[in-house]
C-alpha positions as CSV (number, residue, x, y, z in Angstrom):
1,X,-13.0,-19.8,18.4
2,X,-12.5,-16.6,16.3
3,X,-14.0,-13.2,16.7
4,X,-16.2,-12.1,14.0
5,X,-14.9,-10.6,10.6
6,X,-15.1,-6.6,10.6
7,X,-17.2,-5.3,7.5
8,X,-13.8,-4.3,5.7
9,X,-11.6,-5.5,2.9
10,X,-7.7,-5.3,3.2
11,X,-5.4,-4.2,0.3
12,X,-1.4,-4.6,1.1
13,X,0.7,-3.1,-1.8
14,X,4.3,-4.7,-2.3
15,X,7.0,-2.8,-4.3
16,X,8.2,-4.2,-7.5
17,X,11.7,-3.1,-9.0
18,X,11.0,0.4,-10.5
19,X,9.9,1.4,-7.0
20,X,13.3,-0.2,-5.5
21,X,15.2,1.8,-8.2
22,X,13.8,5.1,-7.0
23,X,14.6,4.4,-4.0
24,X,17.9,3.9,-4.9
25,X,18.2,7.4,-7.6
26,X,17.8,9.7,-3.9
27,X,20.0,11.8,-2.9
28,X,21.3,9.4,0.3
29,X,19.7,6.2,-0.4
30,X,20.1,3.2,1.5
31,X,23.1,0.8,0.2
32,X,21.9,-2.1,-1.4
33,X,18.5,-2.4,-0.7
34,X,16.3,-5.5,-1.5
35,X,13.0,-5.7,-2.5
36,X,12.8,-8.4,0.3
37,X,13.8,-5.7,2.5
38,X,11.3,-3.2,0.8
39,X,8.6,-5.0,1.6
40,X,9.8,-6.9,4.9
41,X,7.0,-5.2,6.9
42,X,3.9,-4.0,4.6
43,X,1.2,-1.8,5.7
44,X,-2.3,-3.3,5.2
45,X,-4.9,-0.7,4.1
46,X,-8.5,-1.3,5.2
47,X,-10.7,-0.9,2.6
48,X,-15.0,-1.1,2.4
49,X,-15.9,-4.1,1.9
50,X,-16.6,-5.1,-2.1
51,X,-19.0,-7.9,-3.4
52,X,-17.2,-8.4,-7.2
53,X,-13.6,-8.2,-8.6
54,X,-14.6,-5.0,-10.3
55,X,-15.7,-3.5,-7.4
56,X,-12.2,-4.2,-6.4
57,X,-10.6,-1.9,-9.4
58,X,-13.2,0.9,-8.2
59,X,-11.7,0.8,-5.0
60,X,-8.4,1.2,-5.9
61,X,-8.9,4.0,-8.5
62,X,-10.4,6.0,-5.7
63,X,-7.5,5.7,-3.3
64,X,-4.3,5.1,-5.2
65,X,-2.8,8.5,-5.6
66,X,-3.1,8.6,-1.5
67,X,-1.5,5.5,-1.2
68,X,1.0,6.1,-3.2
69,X,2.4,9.6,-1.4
70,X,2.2,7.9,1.5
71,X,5.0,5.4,0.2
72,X,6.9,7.7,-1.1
73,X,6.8,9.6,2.1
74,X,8.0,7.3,3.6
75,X,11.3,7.0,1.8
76,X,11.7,10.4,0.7
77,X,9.7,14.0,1.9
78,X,11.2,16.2,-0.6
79,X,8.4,15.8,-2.9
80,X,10.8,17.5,-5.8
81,X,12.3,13.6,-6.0
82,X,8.8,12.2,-6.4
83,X,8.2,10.7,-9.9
84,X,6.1,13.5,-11.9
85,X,3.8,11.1,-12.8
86,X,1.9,9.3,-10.4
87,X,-1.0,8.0,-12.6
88,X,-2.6,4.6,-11.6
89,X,-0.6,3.4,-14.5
90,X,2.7,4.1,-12.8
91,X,1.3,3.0,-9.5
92,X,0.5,-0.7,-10.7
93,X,4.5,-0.9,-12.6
94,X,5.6,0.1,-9.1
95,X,3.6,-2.4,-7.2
96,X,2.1,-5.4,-6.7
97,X,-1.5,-4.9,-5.4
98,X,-3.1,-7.9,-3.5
99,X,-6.8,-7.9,-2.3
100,X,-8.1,-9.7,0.7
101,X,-12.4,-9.5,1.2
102,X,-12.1,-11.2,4.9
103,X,-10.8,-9.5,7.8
104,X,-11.0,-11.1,11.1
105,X,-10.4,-9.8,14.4
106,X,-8.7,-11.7,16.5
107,X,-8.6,-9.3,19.4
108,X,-11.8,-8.0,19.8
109,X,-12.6,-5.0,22.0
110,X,-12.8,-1.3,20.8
111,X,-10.4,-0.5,17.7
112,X,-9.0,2.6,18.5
113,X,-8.1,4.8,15.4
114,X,-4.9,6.8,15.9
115,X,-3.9,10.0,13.3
């Protein structure tokens, strides 16, 4: 039987092509890259949990710009290359944005938060 759900949502983001091709304007950027590769192993966000879809949009207003350093950080930490605008227009032509509003734990126990 499965362990109870945890009162959180889960967001995963999933580049799209202009994020690909900004990978690919960097100074040393890797050859050929795929979008399959791009998002090969995706970081899920937890999020509170919502109740409606526009709850959702909320959500995602609130934490985009952090999201979105974070994946460019990841590819690039000269933040001169980042794109000068990072508005949540930008953000959603760079990436697919997919909501989840169950999360179950499978493991139980103590979840230990790491910085």
């Amino acid at each position: 039987m499965f362990n109870p759900s945890v009162n959180r949502s889960s967001l995963v983001i999933r580049a799209k092509e202009p994020f690909r091709e900004w990978i690919l304007s960097l100074p040393e950027p890797p050859v050929n890259i795929t979008l399959e590769e791009i998002n090969d192993d995706n970081t899920i966000y937890l999020i509170p949990e919502y109740e409606e879809d526009k709850d959702r949009e909320k959500l995602l207003r609130k934490k985009y710009s952090d999201i979105f350093c974070e994946l460019l950080e990841d590819w690039c930490l000269d933040e001169t290359y980042w794109p000068q605008s990072r508005t949540i227009a930008t953000f959603k032509k760079w990436f697919d944005v997919e909501f989840h509003s169950i999360v179950i734990d499978l493991v139980g126990g103590q979840i230990i938060h790491e910085e």
